[in-house]
N, C-alpha and C positions, 0 to 999 in steps of 0.2 A: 311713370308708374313701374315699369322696367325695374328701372334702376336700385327703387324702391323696395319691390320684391326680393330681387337679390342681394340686398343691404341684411333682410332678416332673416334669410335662407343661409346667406353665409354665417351671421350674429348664432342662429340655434346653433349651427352644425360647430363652431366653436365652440359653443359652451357645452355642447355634448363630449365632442371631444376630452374638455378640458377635465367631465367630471365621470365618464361613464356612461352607461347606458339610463336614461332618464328613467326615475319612479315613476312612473303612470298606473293610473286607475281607468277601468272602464264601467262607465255607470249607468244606470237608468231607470224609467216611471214610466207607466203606462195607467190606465183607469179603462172603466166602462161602467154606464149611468142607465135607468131608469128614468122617463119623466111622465107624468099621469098628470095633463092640467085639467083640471076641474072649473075652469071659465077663462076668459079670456081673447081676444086675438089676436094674428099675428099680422106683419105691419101690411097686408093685403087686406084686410079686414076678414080674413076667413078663419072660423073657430080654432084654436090649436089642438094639435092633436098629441097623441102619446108615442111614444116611441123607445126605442132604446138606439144606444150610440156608443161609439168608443170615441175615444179624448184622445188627446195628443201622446204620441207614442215618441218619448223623450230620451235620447242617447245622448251621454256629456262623457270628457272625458277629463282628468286632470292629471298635471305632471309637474314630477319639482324636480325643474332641469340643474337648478345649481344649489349653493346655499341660500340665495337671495332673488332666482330669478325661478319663475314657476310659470304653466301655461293654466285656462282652462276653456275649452269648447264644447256649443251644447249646439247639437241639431235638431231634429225638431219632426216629426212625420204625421199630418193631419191631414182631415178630408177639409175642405172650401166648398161649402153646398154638397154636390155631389163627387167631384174630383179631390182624389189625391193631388198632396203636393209635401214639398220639402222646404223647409224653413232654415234658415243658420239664422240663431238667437244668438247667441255669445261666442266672440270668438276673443282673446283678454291673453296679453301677454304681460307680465305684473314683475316690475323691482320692485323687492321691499328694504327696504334701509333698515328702518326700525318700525314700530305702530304707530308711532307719528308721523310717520312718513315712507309714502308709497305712490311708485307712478305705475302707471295703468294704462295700456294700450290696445289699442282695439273698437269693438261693438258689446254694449253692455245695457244692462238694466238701468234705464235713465235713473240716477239719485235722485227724484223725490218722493219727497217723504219717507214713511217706513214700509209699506206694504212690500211697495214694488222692489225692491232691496231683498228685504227678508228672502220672502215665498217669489219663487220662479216659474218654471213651466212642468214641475213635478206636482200631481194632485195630492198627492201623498204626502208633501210637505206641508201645505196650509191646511189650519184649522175650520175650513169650512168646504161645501162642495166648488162654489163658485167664486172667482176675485171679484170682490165689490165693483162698484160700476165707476169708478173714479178710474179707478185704475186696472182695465179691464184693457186684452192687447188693442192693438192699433185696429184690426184687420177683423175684429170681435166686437164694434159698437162704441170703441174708447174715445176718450177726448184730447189724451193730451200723448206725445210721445212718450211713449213705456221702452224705447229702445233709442240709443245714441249712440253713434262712430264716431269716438274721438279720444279724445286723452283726458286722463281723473289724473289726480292727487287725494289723496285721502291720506287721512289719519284715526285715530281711535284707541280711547281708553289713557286719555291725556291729563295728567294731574287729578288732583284732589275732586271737583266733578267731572271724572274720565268724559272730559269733552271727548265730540269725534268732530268730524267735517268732511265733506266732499266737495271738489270744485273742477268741475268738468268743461271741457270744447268740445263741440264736437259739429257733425253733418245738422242741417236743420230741416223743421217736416217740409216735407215732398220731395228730400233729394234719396238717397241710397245708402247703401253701405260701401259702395267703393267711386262716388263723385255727391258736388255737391253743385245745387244751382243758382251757389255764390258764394262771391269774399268772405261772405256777414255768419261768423259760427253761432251756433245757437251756445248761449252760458245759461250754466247750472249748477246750482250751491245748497249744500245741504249742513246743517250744524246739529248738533245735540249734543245734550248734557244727563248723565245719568247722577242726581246728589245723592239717590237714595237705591241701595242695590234691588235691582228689579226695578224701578221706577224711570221711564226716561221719556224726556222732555226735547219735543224737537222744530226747526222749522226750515224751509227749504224754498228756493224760488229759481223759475225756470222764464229765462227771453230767450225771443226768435225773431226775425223778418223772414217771413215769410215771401217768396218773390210773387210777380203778378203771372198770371198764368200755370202757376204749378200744380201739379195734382196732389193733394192731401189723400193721404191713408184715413180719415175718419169717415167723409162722404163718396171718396174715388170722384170726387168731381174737382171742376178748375176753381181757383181763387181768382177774381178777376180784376184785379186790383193787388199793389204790395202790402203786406197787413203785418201787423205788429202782434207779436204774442207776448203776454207775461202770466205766468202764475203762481200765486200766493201759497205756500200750505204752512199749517200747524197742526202738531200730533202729540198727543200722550198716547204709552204703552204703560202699561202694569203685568208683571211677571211675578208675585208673587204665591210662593206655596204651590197650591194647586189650582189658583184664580191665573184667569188671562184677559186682560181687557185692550184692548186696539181701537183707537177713535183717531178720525185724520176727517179735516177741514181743506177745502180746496177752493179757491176764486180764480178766476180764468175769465184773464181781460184780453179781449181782439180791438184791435185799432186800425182804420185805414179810411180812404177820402170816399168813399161812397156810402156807410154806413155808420161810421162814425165811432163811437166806444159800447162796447158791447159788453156784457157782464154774464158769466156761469157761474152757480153753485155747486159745490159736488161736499155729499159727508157721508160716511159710513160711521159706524161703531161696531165691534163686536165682542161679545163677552163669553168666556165659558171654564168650567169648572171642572176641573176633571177627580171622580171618583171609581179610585181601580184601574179598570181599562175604558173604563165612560167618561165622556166631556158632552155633556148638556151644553145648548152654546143660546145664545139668540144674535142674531146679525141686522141689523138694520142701514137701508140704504136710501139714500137721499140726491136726485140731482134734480136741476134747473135750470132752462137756459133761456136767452135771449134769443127771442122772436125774429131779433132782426138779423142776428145771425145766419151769414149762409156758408161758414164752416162745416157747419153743423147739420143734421137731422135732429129735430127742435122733438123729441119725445121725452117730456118732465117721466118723472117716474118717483114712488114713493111705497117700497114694500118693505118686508118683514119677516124674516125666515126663523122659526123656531125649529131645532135640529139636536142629532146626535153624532158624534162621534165614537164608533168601538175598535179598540185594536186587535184587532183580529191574530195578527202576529208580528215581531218586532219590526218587518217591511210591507204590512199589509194593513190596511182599514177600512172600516167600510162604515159610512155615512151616511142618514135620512134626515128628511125636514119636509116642512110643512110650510109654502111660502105663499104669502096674501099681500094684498095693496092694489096699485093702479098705476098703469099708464097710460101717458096720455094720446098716444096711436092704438094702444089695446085693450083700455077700458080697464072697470074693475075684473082683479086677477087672481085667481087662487091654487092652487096644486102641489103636488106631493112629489116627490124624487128621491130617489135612493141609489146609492155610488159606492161601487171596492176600487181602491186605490191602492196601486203597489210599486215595490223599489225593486231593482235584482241589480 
């Protein structure tokens, strides 16, 4: 690992040399929300209550060391329950050839699908207050890895329908960001095709073995047994004009000698329309899981958030909605929230 370090300690500090003092940007988001539930509760069985909160307080920085070689890092400052902590989300050291072709090193936003790609850990960037429950973080109720260490290849905007692609290795769940708790790298592939400008079409799949005995980040408990992960996704995106439509389909298959093939659904949709500095949106979320699963905390869920977006100013927003449905640890669910989100 040593040796390692000093291989890319030395690699920067050459190519600094070679070009100057690097461009760097220093960036970042923060938010702070409102939540007023009106039924509900929460996974104790004890009514929820209302509160306000601050979100993830998000510093990234990026740098374009050469003509082809570029950094970018984001750190990450949130409460867990009651304690502070610090996060490293991204840290991406990136050749690029040309658009079809680019390597990629480091810890990044696992490629699949479109969500988790797009919108990051800035509230400011996504068009609603919360990420769907598909693709929500590890460490936040999620199901599948939203984060990988390892190495991408990508391309994008290729021929006549500017295909893209990703195809990543990397650490697999329950190991780290700097080891892993085996040979067996998690692979992950993502492709799309844009035919029609603003229109793009896509689908992605992600395997793992998971070792026996490892702690998973979804339930922080043991797997007790070697289990097999794959999942499925397809997505359509629509960008035109002033319409935005985002729908993403997810199946998540676990396999291993105790429980045998296990099946999750996950879908979201969301649409909205922006007139002026307003985007009326509706979001809808959808998961599912298998009973017999014990990756997992087995909570179905099926709500509906009707909302606004207003730009308050070209790095600020501020955000309300109205969300209803049920879950199946908190019952039927309904309440109101409201969120400013900003960039500096």
């Amino acid at each position: 690992m040593k040796k390692i370090n000093l291989f890319f300690t030395v690699l920067f500090a050459l190519i600094v040399m070679q070009n100057g003092f690097a461009q760097t940007s220093f960036r970042g988001f923060a938010n702070t929300q409102f939540d007023q539930p009106l039924s509900g509760k929460d996974l104790n069985g004890a009514p929820q209550k209302n509160a306000f909160g601050i979100g993830q307080y998000d510093n990234y920085v990026t740098s374009q060391l050469s003509d082809r070689f570029s950094f970018l890092g984001e750190v990450v400052f949130e409460y867990d329950g009651k304690t502070a902590r610090l996060d490293v989300e991204r840290v991406i050291i990136k050749y690029e050839w040309n658009n079809a072709f680019n390597v990629q090193m480091g810890k990044f936003h696992t490629p699949l699908g479109y969500w988790n790609n797009a919108y990051h850990h800035g509230e400011l960037l996504q068009p609603t207050m919360a990420r769907p429950f598909a693709v929500k973080f590890e460490d936040e109720g999620g199901v599948m890895a939203v984060h990988t260490t390892g190495l991408s290849i990508t391309g994008d905007n290729i021929g006549k329908l500017n295909f893209g692609y990703d195809v990543m290795v990397g650490n697999g769940i329950g190991s780290s960001p700097v080891w892993d708790n085996n040979n067996s790298k998690s692979v992950t592939m993502n492709f799309r095709i844009e035919p029609i400008e603003g229109i793009k079409l896509g689908a992605s799949f992600y395997n793992d073995f998971v070792t026996a005995n490892s702690v998973t980040p979804f339930r922080e408990d043991t797997v007790k047994v070697g289990t097999n992960q794959n999942i499925f996704n397809g997505y359509l995106v629509i960008k035109k004009s002033n319409l935005e439509v985002i729908s993403e389909y997810y199946k998540i298959n676990n396999k291993n000698a105790m429980m045998g093939t296990t099946s999750h659904d996950a879908f979201f949709a969301y649409a909205g329309y922006t007139i002026n500095k307003v985007t009326p949106y509706v979001q809808f979320d959808y998961m599912k899981y298998d009973t017999k699963d014990f990756m997992y905390l087995n909570n179905n869920k099926n709500l509906t958030t009707i909302g606004f977006r207003y730009e308050l100013a070209p790095l600020a927003v501020f955000k309300a909605g109205y969300r209803f449905g049920n879950t199946q640890l908190g019952g039927d669910y309904n309440g109101v929230q409201a969120q400013i989100a900003w960039g500096f």
